[in-house]
N, C-alpha and C positions, 0 to 999 in steps of 0.2 A: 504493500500500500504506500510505504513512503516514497518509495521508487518510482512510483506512479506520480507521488506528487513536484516528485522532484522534475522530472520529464516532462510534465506539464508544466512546470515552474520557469521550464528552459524555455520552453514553447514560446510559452508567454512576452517573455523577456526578448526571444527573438523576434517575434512579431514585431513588439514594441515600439525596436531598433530598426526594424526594415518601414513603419509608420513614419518614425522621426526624420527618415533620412530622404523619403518619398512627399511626404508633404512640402518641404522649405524649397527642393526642386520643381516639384508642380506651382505652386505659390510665384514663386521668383524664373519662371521659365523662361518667361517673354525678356525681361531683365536679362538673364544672361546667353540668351540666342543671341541677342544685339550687342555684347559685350564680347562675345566669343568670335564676332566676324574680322575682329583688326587688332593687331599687336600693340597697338597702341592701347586698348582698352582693358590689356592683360591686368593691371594694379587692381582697376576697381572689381574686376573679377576674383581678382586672390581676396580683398578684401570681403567681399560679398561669403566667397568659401569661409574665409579666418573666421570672421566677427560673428557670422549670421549662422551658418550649415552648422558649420563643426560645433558651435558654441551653445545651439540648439539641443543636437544630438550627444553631447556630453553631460551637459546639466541634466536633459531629460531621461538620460541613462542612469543619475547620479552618478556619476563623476565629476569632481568637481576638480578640475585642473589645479594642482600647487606647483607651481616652478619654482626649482630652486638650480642655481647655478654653481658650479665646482668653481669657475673662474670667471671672471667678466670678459664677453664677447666683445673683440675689436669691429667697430661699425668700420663695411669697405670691403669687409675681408673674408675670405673663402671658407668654409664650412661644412661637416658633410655631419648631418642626424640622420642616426641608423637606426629603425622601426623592427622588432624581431619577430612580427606581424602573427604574435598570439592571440590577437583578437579582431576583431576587424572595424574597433575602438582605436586602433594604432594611429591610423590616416587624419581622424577627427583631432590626434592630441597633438600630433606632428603639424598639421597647420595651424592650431592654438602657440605651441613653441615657438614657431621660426614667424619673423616679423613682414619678412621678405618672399617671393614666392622661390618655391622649389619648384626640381623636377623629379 
């Protein structure tokens, strides 16, 4: 029985996650079709992902992001954050972390 609840508990949680991350897309679609056509428009698009997507789907996961830093990042300078993608919460917190967009 608890097995059962447990597996349904996941269910759930998965669902959730696949609501949280489908709705801010649908929502915001028109916004970044038009934002995704010119390189120029790439900023407000990583911002739209940072601030808006990720920030959604973390808080409403409960996760609540705490960054803390080993050493202070030189602004300018090259940097490579490495994701070790055991959950698929990874993507959400790596664009909370980095200021800048990646790839």
């Amino acid at each position: 029985m608890l097995r059962l609840l447990k597996k349904a508990g996941q269910l759930l949680y998965r669902i959730w996650f696949y609501i949280l991350v489908a709705i801010p897309i649908i929502v915001f679609s028109p916004l970044l079709i038009v934002l995704s056509f010119s390189e120029k428009t790439y900023p407000q698009f990583f911002w739209l992902a940072r601030n808006i997507w990720a920030t959604v789907i973390l808080y409403g996961m409960g996760c609540i992001p705490r960054i803390e830093y080993e050493e202070k990042l030189v602004k300018g300078k090259s940097y490579m954050l490495v994701a070790n993608h055991t959950s698929m919460l990874d993507i959400m917190l790596m664009l909370r972390v980095s200021r800048n967009p990646f790839v």
